[in-house]
C-alpha positions as CSV (number, residue, x, y, z in Angstrom):
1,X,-50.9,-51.1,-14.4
2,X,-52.0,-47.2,-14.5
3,X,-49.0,-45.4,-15.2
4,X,-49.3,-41.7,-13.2
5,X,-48.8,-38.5,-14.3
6,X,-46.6,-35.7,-13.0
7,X,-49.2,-33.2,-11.4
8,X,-49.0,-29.5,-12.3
9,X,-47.2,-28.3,-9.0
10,X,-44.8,-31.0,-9.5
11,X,-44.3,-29.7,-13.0
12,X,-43.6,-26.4,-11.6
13,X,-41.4,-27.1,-8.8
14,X,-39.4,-29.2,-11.4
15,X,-39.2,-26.6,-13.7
16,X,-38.0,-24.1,-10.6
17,X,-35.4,-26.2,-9.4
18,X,-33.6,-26.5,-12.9
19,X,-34.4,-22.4,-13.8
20,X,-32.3,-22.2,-10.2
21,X,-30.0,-24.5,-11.4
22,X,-29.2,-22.6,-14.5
23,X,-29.1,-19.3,-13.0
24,X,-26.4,-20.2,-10.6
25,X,-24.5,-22.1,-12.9
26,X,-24.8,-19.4,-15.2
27,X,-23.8,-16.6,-12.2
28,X,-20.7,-18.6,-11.6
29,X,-19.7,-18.7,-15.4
30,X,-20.0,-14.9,-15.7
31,X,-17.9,-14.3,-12.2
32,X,-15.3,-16.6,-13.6
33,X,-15.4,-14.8,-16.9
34,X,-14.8,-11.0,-15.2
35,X,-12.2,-13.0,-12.8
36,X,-10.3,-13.9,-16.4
37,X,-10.8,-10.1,-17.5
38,X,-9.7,-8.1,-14.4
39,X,-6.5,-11.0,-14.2
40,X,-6.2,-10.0,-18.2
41,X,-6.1,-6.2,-17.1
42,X,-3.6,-6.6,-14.3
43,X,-1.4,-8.8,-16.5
44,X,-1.4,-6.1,-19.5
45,X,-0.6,-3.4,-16.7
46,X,2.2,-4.4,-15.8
47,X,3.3,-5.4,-19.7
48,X,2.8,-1.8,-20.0
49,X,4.9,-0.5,-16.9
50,X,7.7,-2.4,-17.6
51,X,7.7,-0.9,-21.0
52,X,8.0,2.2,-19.4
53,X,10.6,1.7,-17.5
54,X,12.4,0.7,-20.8
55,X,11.4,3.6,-22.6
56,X,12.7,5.5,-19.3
57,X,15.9,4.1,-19.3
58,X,16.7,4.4,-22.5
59,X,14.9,8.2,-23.2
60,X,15.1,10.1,-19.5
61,X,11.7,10.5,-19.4
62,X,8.2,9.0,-19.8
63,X,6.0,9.3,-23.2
64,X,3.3,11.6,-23.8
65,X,-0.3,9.8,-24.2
66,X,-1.4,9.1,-27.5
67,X,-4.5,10.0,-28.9
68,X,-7.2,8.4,-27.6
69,X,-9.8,9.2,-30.6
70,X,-8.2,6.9,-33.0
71,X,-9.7,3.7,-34.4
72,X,-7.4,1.0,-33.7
73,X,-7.1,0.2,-37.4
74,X,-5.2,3.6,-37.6
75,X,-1.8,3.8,-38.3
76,X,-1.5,6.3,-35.7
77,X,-3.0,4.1,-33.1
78,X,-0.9,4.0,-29.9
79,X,1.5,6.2,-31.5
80,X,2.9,9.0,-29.0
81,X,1.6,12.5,-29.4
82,X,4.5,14.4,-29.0
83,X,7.6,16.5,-30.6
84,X,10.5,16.1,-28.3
85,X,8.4,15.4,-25.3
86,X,5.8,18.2,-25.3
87,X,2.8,16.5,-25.1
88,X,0.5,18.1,-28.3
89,X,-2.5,17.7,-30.8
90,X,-5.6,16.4,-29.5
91,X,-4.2,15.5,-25.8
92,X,-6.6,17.5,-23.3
93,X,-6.3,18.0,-19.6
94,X,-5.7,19.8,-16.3
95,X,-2.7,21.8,-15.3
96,X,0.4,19.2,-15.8
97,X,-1.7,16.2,-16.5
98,X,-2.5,14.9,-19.9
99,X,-4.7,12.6,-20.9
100,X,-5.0,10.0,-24.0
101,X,-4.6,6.4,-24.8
102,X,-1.7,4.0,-23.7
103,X,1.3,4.9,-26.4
104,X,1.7,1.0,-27.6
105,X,3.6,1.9,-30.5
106,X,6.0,3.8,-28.7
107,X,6.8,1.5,-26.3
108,X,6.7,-1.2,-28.6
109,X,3.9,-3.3,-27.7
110,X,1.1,-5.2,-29.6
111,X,-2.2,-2.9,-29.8
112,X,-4.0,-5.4,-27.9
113,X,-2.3,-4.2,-24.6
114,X,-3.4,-0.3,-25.4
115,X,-6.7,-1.9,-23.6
116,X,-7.8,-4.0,-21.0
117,X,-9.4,-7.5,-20.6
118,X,-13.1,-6.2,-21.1
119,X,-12.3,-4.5,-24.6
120,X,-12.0,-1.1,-23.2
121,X,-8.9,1.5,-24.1
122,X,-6.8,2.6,-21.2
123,X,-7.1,5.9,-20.0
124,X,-3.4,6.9,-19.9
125,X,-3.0,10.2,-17.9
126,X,0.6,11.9,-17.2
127,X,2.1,14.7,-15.7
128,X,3.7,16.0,-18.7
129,X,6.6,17.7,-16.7
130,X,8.1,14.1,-16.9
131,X,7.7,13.6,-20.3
132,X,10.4,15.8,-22.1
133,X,12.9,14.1,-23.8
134,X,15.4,17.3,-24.0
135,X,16.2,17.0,-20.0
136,X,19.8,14.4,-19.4
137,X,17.8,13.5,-16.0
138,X,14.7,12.6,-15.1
139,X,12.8,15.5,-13.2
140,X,14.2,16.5,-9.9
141,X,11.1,16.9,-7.8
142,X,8.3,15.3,-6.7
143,X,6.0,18.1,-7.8
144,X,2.6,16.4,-9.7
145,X,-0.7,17.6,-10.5
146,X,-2.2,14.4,-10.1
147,X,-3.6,13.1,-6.8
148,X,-5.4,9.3,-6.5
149,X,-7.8,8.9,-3.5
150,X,-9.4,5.6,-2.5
151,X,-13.1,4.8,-1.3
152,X,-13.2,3.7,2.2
153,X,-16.6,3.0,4.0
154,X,-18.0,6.5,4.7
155,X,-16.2,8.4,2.4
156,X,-12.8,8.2,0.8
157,X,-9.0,9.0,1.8
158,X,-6.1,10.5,0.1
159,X,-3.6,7.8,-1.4
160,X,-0.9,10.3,-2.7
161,X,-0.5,13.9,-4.5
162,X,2.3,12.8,-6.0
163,X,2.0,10.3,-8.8
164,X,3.9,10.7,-12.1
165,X,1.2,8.8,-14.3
166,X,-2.2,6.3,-13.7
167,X,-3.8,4.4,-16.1
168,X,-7.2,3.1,-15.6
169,X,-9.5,0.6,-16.6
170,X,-12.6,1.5,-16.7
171,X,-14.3,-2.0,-15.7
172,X,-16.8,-4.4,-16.3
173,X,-19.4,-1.6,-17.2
174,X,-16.9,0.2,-19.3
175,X,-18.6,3.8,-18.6
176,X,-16.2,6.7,-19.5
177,X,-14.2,4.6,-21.5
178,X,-13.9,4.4,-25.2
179,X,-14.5,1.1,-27.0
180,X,-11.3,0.0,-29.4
181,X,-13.1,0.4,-32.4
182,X,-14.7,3.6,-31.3
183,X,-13.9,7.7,-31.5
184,X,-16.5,8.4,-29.3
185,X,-16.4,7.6,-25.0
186,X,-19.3,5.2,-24.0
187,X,-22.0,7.0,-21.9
188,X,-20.2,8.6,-18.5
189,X,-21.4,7.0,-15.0
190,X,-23.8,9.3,-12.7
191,X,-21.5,7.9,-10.3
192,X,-19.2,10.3,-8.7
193,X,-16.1,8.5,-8.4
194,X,-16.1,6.6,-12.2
195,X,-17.0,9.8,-13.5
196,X,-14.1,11.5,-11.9
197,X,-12.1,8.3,-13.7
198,X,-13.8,9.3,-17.0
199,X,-11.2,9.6,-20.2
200,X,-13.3,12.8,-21.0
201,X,-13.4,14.2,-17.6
202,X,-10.0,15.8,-18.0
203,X,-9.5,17.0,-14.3
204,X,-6.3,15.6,-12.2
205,X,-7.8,13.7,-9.3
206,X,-8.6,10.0,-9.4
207,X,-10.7,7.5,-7.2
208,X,-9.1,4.1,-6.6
209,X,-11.5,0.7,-5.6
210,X,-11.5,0.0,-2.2
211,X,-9.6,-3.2,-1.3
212,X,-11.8,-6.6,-1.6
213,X,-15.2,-4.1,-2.9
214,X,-17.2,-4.8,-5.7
215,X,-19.2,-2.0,-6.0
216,X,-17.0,0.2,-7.6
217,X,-15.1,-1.5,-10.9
218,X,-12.5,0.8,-11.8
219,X,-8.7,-0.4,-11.5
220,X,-6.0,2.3,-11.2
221,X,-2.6,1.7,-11.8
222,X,0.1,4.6,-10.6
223,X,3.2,5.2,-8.9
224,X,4.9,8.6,-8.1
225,X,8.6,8.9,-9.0
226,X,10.5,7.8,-6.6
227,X,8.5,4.3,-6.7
228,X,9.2,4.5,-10.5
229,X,13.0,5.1,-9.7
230,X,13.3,2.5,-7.3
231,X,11.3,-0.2,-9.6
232,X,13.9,0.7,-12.2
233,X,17.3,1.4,-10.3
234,X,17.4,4.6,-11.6
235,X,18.8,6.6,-8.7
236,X,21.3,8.0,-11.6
237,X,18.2,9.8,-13.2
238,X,18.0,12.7,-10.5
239,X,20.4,15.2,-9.7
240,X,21.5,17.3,-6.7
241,X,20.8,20.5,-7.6
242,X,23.4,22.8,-6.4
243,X,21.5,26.2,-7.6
244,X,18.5,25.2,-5.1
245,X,19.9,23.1,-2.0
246,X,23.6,22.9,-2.5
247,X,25.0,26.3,-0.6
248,X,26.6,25.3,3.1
249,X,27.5,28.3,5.1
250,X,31.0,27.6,6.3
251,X,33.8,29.8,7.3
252,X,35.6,28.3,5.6
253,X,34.7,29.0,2.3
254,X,36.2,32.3,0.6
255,X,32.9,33.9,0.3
256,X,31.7,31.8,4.1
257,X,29.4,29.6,1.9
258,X,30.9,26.4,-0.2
259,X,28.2,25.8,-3.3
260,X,28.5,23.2,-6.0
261,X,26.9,22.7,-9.8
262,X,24.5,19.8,-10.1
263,X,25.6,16.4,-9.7
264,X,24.0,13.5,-10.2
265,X,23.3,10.7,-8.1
266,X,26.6,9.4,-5.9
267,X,28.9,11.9,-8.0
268,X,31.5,13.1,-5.7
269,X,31.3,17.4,-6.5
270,X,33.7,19.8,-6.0
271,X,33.1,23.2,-4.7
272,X,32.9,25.9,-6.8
273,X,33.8,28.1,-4.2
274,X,37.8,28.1,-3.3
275,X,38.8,27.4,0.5
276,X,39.3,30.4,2.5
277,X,42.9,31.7,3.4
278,X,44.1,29.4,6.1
279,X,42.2,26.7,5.6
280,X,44.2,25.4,2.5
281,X,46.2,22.8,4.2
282,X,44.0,19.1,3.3
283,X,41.8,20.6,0.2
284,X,41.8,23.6,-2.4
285,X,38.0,23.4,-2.2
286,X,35.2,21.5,-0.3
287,X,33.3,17.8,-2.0
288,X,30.5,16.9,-1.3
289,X,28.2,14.2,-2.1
290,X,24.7,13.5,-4.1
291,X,22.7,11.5,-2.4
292,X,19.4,9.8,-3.4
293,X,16.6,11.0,-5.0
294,X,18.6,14.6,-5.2
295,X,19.1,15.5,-1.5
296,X,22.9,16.1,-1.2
297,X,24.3,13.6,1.9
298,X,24.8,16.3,5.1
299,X,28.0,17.8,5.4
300,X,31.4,17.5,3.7
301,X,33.4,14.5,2.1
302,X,36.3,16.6,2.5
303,X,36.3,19.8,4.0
304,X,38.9,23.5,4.1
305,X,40.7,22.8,7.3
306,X,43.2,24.6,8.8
């Protein structure tokens, strides 16, 4: 019997089928592998925040950046560029914010989490107002230089102005970022929003990824203070502050306003200001009482009465 052949064009459809074959298969590996990454990056964020929230606890304030420059065989890698909270050396920015690399060392972390699950170092960016270690509380306002945005079909939309600190990853395609074993940033994007996320940008407004997009790569992790002090029950790091927001006008009062030092959170404060004549018979002088986040709780605890 004649055995037959495979023709040509059955060779090549053959060969078609299996190259499509291998393409998908080999599509699905690589979106598996980035899925690994990105759920890497998330994972080492929030390693990272919670060592923050240490370092807060324990310091009253946030650490500078460290420099982001330095080979990660350097002794000085991850190590916190700062004297007593002023954020120095070769940290660069805009206004308040400073920029550099994830301070592992000072928070005591392995320097595999100063970068994310693609091999890239963390852009670490801070509003260096937070960051000094001489202050007993944590700063009492929310003022911050640095403002996150997030791209929304047709444009973008404001997120906050407000955040203390973001740290980004600069994706899958890395661009702005600086490679671990590398002094030099990797080529900047031509796109407008990663290079606005670029470690050698140094301005002090951010782009976020739109929610379930993946045309733009860059993840952004940031919170503005009060979110830090809630995460962190840490309402005792902010005080009333009685020079600013602390006067009440009251007759009652010697001078007809009652006005207190600072206080800090829930401290019970008394007047520094006597109770008028006449009004002497419950209290020598007015409490009051701080309430979150410094805002003083409205009116008296106990008040001059007559």
């Amino acid at each position: 019997m004649k055995k037959k052949a495979f023709t040509l064009l059955e060779l090549s459809l053959v060969i078609l089928i299996i190259s499509i074959l291998v393409v998908g298969s080999m599509s699905a590996s690589i979106s598996t592998i980035n899925k690994a990454k990105y759920k890497t990056t998330h994972e080492r964020l929030d390693a990272i925040y919670k060592a923050m929230g240490n370092y807060l606890i324990t310091n009253k304030a946030l650490p500078c950046p460290a420099i982001i420059t330095v080979l990660d065989t350097d002794a000085l890698y991850g190590l916190e560029g700062a004297t007593a909270g002023i954020c120095i050396g070769s940290l660069t920015g805009s206004g308040n914010a400073v920029y550099g690399l994830v301070p592992i060392q000072s928070l005591g972390l392995p320097a595999e989490m100063a970068r994310d699950g693609f091999g890239t170092k963390f852009t670490y960016v801070i509003n260096k107002n937070f960051t000094d270690l001489t202050n007993t509380v944590f700063v009492g306002t929310d003022a911050s230089d640095i403002d996150i945005t997030q791209l929304v079909s047709g444009g973008s939309q404001p997120i906050t102005t407000e955040a203390v600190f973001v740290i980004i990853s600069h994706g899958q395609n890395k661009l702005g970022g600086y490679n671990s074993n590398s002094a030099t940033a990797n080529t900047a994007s031509s796109d407008a929003s990663e290079l606005e996320n670029s470690a050698i940008a140094t301005n002090d407004d951010f782009v976020a990824k739109s929610i379930n997009s993946e045309d733009f790569d860059d993840v952004l992790f940031y919170k503005t203070r009060n979110q830090i002090i809630i995460d962190f029950d840490a309402l005792e790091l902010i005080q009333c502050d009685g020079a600013t927001d602390g006067d009440i006008v009251d007759a009652s009062c010697d001078t007809g306003t009652c006005s207190w030092a600072n206080a800090k959170y829930n401290q019970i404060a008394i007047s520094t200001t006597s109770c008028a004549t006449g009004y002497l018979t419950t209290v020598a002088k007015g409490t009051r009482r701080c309430g979150a986040f410094g805002v003083w709780d409205t009116g008296f605890v106990n008040a001059c009465t007559n």
